[in-house]
C-alpha positions, 0 to 999 in steps of 0.5 A: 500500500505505501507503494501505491500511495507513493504512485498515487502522488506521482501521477496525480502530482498536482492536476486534481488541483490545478487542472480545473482552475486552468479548464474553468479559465478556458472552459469556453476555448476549445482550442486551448482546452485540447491543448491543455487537456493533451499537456496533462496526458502527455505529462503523465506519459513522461512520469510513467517513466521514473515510476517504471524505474522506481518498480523495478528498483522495489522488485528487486529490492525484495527477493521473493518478488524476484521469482513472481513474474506474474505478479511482479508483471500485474504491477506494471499494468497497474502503474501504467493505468494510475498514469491517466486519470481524466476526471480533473478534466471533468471537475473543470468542465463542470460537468462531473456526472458522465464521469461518475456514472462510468467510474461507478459501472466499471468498478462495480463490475471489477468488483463483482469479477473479483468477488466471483474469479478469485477465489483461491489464495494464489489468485492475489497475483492477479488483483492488479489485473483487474484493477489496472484494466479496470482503470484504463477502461475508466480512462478509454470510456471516458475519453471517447466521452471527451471526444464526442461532447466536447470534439478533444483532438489529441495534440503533441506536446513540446518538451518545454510545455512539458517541463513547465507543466512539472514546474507549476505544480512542483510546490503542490507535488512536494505538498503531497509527497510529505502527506504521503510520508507522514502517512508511511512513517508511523509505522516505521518509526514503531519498527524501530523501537517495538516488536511486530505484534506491537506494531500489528496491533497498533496498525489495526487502530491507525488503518481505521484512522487512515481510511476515515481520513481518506473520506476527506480525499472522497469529499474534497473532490465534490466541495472542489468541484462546487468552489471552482464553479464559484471561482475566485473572482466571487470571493465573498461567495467563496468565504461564504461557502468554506465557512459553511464547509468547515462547519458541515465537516465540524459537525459531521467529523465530530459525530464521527469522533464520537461514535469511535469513542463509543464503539470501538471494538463493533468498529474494529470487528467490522472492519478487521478481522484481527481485534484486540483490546489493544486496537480498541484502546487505541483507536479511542486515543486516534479518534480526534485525528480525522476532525482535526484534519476536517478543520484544515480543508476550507484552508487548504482549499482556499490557499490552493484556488488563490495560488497561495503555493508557500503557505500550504507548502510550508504547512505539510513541511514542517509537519513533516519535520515535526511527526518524523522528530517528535516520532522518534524522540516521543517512541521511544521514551513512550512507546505506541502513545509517543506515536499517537501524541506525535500524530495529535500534536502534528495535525494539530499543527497542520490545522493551525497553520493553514487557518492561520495563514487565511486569517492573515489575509483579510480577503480570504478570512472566511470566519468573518462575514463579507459583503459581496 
């Protein structure tokens, strides 16, 4: 998985983001959308090629991978599928619905496939089929949509379009690579310092965590959507919509927070087969972590659509700093709880940074009320 999130980084590098602030600009250019459209592809294509090296480095890296040429093959197919994915371009187009109903039947086929296909234990080596065919299928479909409602016509791309292409994005590709390691490093820390079991039962509680964080990666593709219709150019209207994003996630991510406090071991049972009390214990002390990352998305949001580049940068840099250090030192004078009060204390930080960097700027302070 930390490969994946690693790849994931890769490709999206900063286009979920950007790629719809440029589209909106030119939404009404076809000329220039196609070009643009092809500028991204093109791109992509180009990262595909450090991400062949970096698997070749990983399979080698671990000698039993050496031996699985099936396997070791599934994640090519896979790394090459993550390398196109068109819905940043529906996000600018405004016009999210096609994508959504083919991601959805795609996927909902890869799933039922799998469900009734693999059924023995061997068959692991060939998920990565499925899903990077399930991908390309995504991008296939989806690009003959392009095509036929809004005439795409592939274009070449010139190396110094490409170059600058990467260099636009490079802060917020940065950004996301210290996401990605702050969400890998836990557990290598804990490896440092504990036994295995240890670290196995505190990676049963953190993946819970994890993937209530991952709802915020769900959700931020929609509430982007609504804040790239408005645009920058509303600002009080934009104010006025994060305000009442953050208190949605406010109320929501703290009902959430409780229900965790409450019932941890269902929680646990539902989602893992491997529940202890431990786990249980905890996954109470992980709970505020998803509410308080919930409370840095207006933030981030609003910092990205301005092109406030160092603020967000800086943020997730020296929160990096910050959980890698305090990781460290707090591991191993406390164990498993210095690891919790190292995650606490470096969302905590994040939250605040970005909050405060809006409150600096009286035009996107969107805690106080704007006339329009």
């Amino acid at each position: 998985m930390s490969l994946i999130n690693i790849i994931s980084v890769l490709y999206d590098y900063s286009w979920y983001a950007f790629a719809p602030i440029e589209i909106n600009k030119i939404r009404l250019e076809s000329v220039l959308v196609n070009q643009y459209i092809s500028r991204v592809i093109n791109t992509k294509i180009i990262l595909f090629i450090p991400s062949v090296v970096f698997l070749v480095f990983f399979i080698s890296f671990f000698n039993n991978l050496k031996n699985e040429v099936i396997f070791s093959f599934s994640l090519l197919v896979f790394l090459f599928s993550r390398s196109q994915n068109n819905l940043c371009f529906f996000i600018g187009l405004d016009n999210v619905s096609p994508y959504f109903v083919i991601n959805t039947i795609v996927k909902i086929t890869c799933i039922i496939l799998i469900i009734f296909t693999l059924n023995q234990k061997t068959d692991y080596q060939y998920v990565f089929y499925y899903l990077g065919i399930t991908d390309i299928l995504i991008f296939i479909f989806s690009t003959y949509y392009l095509i036929k409602k809004y005439s795409y016509n592939y274009s070449i791309t010139s190396w110094i379009e490409i170059l600058e292409e990467l260099k636009k994005g490079f802060r917020l590709f940065l950004t996301n690579l210290t996401i990605a390691a702050m969400l890998n490093s836990n557990t290598l820390i804990l490896g440092l310092f504990l036994d295995t079991k240890t670290v196995g039962i505190y990676n049963v509680a953190e993946k819970i965590i994890m993937l209530c964080k991952q709802s915020l990666s769900v959700l931020f593709q929609g509430v982007y959507q609504k804040a790239c219709s408005i645009g920058i150019s509303k600002t009080a209207q934009l104010n006025t919509f994060f305000k009442s994003v953050f208190i949605y996630y406010l109320l929501i991510y703290g009902l959430g927070m409780i229900a965790l406090f409450m019932f941890p071991n269902l929680i646990i049972h539902i989602l893992s087969s491997e529940a202890t009390v431990e786990s249980s214990h905890y996954l109470i002390l992980l709970a505020p972590i998803p509410l308080i990352a919930s409370l840095s998305q207006s933030a981030y949001m609003t910092l990205i659509l301005h092109s406030k580049k160092s603020s967000y940068f800086y943020a997730h840099l020296f929160g990096l700093i910050l959980n890698l250090s305090l990781g460290i030192i707090l591991c191993y004078y406390f164990k498993v709880y210095g690891i919790i009060i190292s995650l606490i204390l470096t969302e905590l930080f994040i939250t605040l940074y970005l909050n405060f960097s809006i409150t600096l700027d009286k035009k996107l302070n969107f805690f106080k009320s704007q006339i329009e």
